[in-house]
C-alpha positions in Angstrom: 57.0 -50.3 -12.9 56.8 -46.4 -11.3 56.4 -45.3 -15.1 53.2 -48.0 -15.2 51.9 -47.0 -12.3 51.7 -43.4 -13.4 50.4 -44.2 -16.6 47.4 -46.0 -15.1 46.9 -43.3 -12.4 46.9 -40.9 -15.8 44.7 -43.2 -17.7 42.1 -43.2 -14.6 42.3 -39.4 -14.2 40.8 -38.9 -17.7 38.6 -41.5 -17.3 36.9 -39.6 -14.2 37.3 -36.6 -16.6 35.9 -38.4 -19.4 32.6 -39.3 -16.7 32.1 -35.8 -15.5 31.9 -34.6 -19.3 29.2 -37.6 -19.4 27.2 -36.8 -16.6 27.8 -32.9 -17.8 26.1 -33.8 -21.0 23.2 -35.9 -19.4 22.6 -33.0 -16.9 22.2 -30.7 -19.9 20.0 -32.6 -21.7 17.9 -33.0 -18.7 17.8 -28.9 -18.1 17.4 -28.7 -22.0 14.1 -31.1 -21.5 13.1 -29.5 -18.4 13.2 -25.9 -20.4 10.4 -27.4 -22.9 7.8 -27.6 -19.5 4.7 -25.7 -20.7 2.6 -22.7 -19.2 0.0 -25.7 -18.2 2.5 -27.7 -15.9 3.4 -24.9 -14.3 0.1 -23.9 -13.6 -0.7 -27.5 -12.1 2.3 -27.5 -10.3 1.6 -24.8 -8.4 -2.2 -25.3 -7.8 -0.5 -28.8 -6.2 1.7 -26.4 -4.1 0.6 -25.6 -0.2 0.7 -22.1 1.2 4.3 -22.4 3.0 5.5 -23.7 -0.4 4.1 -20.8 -2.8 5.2 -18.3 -0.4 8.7 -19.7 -0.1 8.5 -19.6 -4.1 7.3 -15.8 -4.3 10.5 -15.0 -2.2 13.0 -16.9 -4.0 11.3 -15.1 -7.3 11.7 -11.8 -5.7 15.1 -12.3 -5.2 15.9 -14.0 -8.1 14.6 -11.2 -10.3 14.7 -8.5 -7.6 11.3 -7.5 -8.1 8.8 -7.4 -5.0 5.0 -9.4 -5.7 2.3 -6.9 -4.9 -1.3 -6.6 -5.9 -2.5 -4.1 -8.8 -3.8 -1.3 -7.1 -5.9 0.2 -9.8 -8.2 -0.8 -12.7 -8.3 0.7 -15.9 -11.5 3.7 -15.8 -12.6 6.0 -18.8 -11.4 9.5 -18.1 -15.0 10.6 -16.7 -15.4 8.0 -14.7 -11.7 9.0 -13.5 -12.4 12.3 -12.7 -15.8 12.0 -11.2 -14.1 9.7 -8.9 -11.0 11.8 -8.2 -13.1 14.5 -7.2 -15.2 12.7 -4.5 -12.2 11.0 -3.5 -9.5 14.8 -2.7 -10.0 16.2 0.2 -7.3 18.6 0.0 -6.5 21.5 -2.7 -4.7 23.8 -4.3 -5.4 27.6 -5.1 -2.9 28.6 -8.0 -2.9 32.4 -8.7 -3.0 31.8 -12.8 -2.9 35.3 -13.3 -2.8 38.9 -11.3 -5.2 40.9 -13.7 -5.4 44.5 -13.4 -5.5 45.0 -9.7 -2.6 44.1 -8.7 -2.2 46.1 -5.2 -5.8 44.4 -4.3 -4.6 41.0 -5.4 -1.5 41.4 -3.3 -4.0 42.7 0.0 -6.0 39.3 -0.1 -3.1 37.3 -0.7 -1.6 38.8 2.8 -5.0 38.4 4.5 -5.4 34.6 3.1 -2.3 33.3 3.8 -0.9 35.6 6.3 2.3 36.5 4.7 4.2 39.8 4.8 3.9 42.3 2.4 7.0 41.5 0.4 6.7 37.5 0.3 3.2 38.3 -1.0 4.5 41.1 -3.8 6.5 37.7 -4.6 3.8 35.2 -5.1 1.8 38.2 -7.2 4.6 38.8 -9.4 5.8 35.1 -9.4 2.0 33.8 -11.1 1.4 31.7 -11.8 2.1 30.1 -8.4 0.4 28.5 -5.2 -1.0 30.5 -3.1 -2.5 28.2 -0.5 -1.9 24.5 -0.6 -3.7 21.4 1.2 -6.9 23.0 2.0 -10.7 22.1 2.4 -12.6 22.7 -0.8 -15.2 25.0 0.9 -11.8 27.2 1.7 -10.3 27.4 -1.6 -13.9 27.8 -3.3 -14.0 31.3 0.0 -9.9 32.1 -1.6 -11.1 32.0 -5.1 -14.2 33.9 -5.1 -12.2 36.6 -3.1 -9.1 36.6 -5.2 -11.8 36.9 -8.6 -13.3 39.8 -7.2 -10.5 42.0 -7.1 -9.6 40.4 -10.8 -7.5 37.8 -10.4 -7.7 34.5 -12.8 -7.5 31.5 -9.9 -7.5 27.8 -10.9 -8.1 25.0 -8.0 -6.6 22.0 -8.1 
């Protein structure tokens, strides 16, 4: 009788084994279906979706896929147009001593008096060219630091 009752708890246990490998399958199939769900229905899907719910769907994307959901910032330009723009757009620049030239002891004296340095740190820069000489400045003074720098022969690039 014990030995019965054992084989019919048995025979029950793999028949709840035998269901969950069932309902495994069915649950499969059902994710395999749901995987054919087009670009369209997702689209209408979330068109249907309120505010609260597509926010609550960009976080659970983000950290699903640990990305973060941000705007572009820029559009494509042609290189002109990128320019042009860049240039109305800096306010600050950069005057690179490109090279010394022949005068070097001059180019050394208006280095001091532009950026106030000692004598050595501005033997540095000279010999170090190219390098910056003064960084983060209004255009009219790096336009005043190049046309003195170029008149004692130095080559001077803004940027």
């Amino acid at each position: 009788m014990v030995e019965k009752k054992k084989v019919s708890e048995k025979a029950t246990k793999e028949k709840k084994v035998s269901t969950k490998a069932t309902e495994k399958k069915k649950v499969d199939t059902k994710i395999k279906e749901q995987k054919k769900i087009s670009t369209k229905d997702i689209i209408k899907t979330v068109e249907d979706m309120s505010v609260k719910e597509l926010a609550e769907l960009v976080k659970m994307l983000e950290e699903k896929f640990g990305v973060i959901a941000a705007a572009p910032v820029a559009v494509a330009t042609t290189g002109a147009e990128e320019k042009a723009k860049e240039e109305e757009e800096k306010i600050e620049f950069d005057v690179v001593l490109a090279n010394v030239g022949e005068k070097k002891i001059q180019v050394i004296k208006e280095v001091r008096a532009l950026t106030k340095l000692g004598l050595k740190e501005a033997k540095s820069l000279v010999d170090n060219a190219p390098d910056v000489v003064l960084k983060d400045v209004s255009k009219e003074d790096a336009e005043n630091a190049k046309k003195k720098l170029e008149e004692v022969g130095a080559t001077i690039e803004i940027k």
